[in-house]
N, C-alpha and C positions, 0 to 999 in steps of 0.2 A: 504494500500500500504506500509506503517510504517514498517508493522509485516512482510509482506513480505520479503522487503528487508532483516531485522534483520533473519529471519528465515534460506534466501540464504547466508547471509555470518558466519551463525553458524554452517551450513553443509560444506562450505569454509574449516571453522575455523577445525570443526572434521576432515574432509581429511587431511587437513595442519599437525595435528598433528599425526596420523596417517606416514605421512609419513615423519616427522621429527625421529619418533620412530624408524622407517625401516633403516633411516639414520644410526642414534647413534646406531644401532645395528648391521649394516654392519662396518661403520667404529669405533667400538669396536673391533669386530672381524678380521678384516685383519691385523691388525700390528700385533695381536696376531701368527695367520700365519704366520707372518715374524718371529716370536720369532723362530716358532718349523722349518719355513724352514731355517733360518742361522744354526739352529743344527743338521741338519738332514746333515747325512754322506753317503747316500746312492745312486745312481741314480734315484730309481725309487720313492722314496721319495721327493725327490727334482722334480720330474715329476710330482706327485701327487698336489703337493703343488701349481707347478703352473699355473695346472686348476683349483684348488680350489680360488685359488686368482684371477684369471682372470675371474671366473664366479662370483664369491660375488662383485667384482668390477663394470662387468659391466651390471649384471643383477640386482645387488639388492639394491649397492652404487649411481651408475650412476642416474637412474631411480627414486629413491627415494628423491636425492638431489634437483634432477631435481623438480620434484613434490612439495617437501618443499617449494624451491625457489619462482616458480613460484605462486603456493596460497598463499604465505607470502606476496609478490609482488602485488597479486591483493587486498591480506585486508588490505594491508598500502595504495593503492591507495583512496580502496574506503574510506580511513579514512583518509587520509592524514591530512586534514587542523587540525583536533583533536591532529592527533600524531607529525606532524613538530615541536612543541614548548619545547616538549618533551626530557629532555637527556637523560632520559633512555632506548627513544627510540631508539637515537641515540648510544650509547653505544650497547646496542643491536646486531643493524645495524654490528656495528664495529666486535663485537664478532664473528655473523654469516657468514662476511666476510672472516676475519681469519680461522675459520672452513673450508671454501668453498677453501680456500691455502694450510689447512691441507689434504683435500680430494685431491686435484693435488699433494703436495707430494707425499700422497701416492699413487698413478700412477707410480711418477717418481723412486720409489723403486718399484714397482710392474714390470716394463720395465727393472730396474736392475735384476732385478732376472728368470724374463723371457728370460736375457739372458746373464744369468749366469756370472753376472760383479758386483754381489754385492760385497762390501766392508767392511757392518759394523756386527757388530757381534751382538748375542742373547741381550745380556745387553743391546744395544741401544736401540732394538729396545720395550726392555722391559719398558724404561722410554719412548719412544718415543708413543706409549699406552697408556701411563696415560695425553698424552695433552689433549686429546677431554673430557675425566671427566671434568676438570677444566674449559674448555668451556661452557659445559653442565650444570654446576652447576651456574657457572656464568649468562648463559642465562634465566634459568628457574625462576631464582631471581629477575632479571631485567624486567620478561616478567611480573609474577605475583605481586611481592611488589611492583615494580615501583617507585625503594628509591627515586629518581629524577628527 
């Protein structure tokens, strides 16, 4: 019964990361979008862009987050008493939170721009891009060295 269990939440664990992957791949790519749609001068450019954002958003961001969430959710439960003592679990916790604020921002400029009230320019949104690396890097450390 032991191996069982250990067996169902390593297939958990695989989906989980699986669709942690899909995350950080969507939300890689749409700020990016935001870079070339603040630049783009065009009508139908600026058309294009934002079905392209509105489908990575909520087909492949949304969905995927969703996914993360919820299998990370179920192997902290099923570990809980293991992981509660834990600060780097909790640290963790904190990071993928922030992540999960970064994913509604980008919404809240996806809606800017779907109607056409965007404000900030390529540059921002250029550094605005490089937040989820620094999450991602931070997470992945925390998940596997476990400094704490």
């Amino acid at each position: 019964m032991m191996q069982f269990a250990l067996d169902h939440l390593l297939w958990i664990k695989a989906f989980h990361l699986i669709a942690v992957i899909c995350w950080f791949a969507a939300i890689f790519y749409l700020p990016r979008l935001f870079v070339y749609h603040a630049m783009a001068e065009d009508t139908a450019s600026r058309e294009r862009f934002k079905v392209m954002e509105r489908k990575l958003y909520r087909g492949i961001m949304n969905p995927s987050m969703i996914v993360t969430v919820l299998l990370g959710l179920w192997m902290l439960m099923a570990n809980w008493d293991a992981y509660k003592g834990f600060g780097w679990m909790h640290a963790k916790l904190t990071l993928v939170f922030l992540l999960i604020g970064y994913h509604h921002v980008c919404l809240a400029y996806l809606k800017k721009f779907a109607a056409d009230a965007n404000t900030k320019s390529d540059k921002f949104y250029r550094i605005f891009n490089e937040i989820p690396v620094f999450l991602l890097v931070a997470i992945v450390i925390l998940a596997v060295v476990r400094p704490f």
